[in-house]
C-alpha positions, 0 to 999 in steps of 0.5 A: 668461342661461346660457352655454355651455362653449364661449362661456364657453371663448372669453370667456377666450381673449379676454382672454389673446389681448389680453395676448399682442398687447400683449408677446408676438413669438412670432407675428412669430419662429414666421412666420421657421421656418414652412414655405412650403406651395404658394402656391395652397394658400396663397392660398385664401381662406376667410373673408370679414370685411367687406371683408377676405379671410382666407386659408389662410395666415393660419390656418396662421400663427394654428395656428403662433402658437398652438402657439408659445404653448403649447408653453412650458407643454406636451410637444410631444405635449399641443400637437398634441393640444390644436391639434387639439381647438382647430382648430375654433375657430382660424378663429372667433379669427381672425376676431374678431381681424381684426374688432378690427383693421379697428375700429383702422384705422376709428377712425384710429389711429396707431401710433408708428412708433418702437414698431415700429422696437424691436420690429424691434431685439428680435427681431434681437437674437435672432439672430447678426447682421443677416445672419443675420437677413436670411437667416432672412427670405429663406430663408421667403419673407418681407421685413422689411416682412411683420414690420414691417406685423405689429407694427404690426397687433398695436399697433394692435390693443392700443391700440384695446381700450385705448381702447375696453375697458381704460380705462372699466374701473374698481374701487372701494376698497368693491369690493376690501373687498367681495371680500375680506370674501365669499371670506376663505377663498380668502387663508387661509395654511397653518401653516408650520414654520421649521426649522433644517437642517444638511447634510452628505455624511457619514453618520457627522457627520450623526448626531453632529450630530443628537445635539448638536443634541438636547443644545442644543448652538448650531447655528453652532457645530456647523455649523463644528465638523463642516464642515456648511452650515447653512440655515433655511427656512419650509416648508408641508404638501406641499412636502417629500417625505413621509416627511420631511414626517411626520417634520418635522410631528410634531416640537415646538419644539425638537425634532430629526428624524433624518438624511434622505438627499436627493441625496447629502446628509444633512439634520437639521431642528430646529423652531425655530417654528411659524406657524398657519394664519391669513388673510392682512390685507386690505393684503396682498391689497389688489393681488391682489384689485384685478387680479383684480377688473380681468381679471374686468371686462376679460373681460366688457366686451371679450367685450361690445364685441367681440359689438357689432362682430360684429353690425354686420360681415358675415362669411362663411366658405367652407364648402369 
């Protein structure tokens, strides 16, 4: 069966929300620099999951989680921008969230409560000292209860997927082998230069190194003779700036490029080797291939296990 853009959008989001409610307390630090909006508001409710209420509240609690989680790889602009275009999916999330936890609660899990009392001292740690941290809590309208019933909903909730999804998973050494053999071309390695450079912030030295350096003069030498620090570094195609990039790629084993000016500094390179392009070995890759193939499989069982859940609970959202 053919999935749509959006299904297929949501079966990813599955398994990254799981990630994040096995290591990430953003959500627990975002619910300490929320604003308290009118309790009225607030306390709507919105959605009906089996015998659960979700309320206004917890989905401006879930749009401030999510915006905690991607405003690490976007401007604060890109994250209004994306939470408005995510907005109609929140609720869904949310519910399917709470879906995954009332299963935990049914199936009588317990949560070690040493597990919560360290995620409490981590996010304490954060803060000055505990008075500050009490502070934090009273100035939102919150008790340390609050935090600790969220952590314990977020272990909850990773330990019944690892019962339920995670640990029926399972990949072969032939499946890894297989992998490899069909998509060779996506660990094929670009050829790399290693090459010599000597630095210096005088444009005069840079260019009587450039020409010892082309007499075979020994780079050690030159290095301390004319002050001058000396690196090697393996570089591929599109990491250097292009004009440098040009010059360095043009040049044979042994070769020595002109002085480059960057930040202040003067730069001459010496190719000491070329590397091809090759495939990476299978040993290499071995680790990659495997969680890769792992995630794959974690993505459909938890996107199965978790449409299995819904179809048997009743769910009810406000059209209001």
């Amino acid at each position: 069966m053919t999935k749509t853009k959006s299904q297929v959008t949501r079966h990813k989001s599955l398994v990254t929300r799981f990630q994040y409610f096995v290591c990430n307390l953003s959500f627990v630090f975002c619910l300490l620099y929320i604003g308290i909006l009118p309790l009225y508001a607030q306390d709507k409710i919105i959605a009906i999951v089996n015998n659960d209420a979700i309320t206004q509240r917890d989905l401006n609690d879930f749009i401030n989680f999510t915006r905690v989680q991607l405003s690490s790889e976007f401007t604060p602009q890109e994250v209004e921008r994306k939470i408005d275009s995510m907005k109609p999916e929140l609720l869904n999330k949310l519910i399917e969230d709470r879906i995954i936890l009332q299963e935990a609660k049914k199936n009588n899990t317990k949560v070690d409560e040493d597990r919560v009392k360290a995620r409490i001292e981590e996010i304490k740690r954060r803060y000055g000292s505990e008075a500050e941290f009490q502070s934090a809590l009273q100035h939102q309208g919150i008790v340390l209860a609050d935090i600790q019933s969220r952590i314990r909903d977020q272990i909850l909730t990773y330990m019944i997927v690892e019962v339920k999804v995670r640990s029926k998973i399972s990949v072969s050494p032939n499946e890894v082998t297989t992998f490899y053999r069909d998509h060779d071309a996506e660990f094929r390695v670009s050829e790399q230069r290693e090459l010599d450079a000597l630095i210096t912030k005088d444009a005069d030295r840079a260019q009587r190194i450039a020409e010892a350096l082309r007499t075979g003069a020994d780079a050690d030498k030159i290095a301390g003779d004319e002050s001058a620090s000396r690196d090697t570094m393996m570089v591929r195609k599109g990491q250097l700036r292009q004009d440098i990039e040009e010059a360095v790629f043009a040049l044979k084993i042994g070769e020595v490029s002109e002085p480059f000016k960057i930040d202040e500094k003067y730069y001459i390179f010496r190719l000491h080797r070329i590397i091809p392009s090759m495939i990476q070995g299978l040993p290499l890759v071995r680790d990659k291939i495997y969680a890769s193939l792992v995630n794959k499989k974690m993505e459909e069982q938890l996107t199965a296990w978790l449409d299995g859940l819904k179809k048997h609970s009743y769910i009810k959202i406000s059209q209001n």
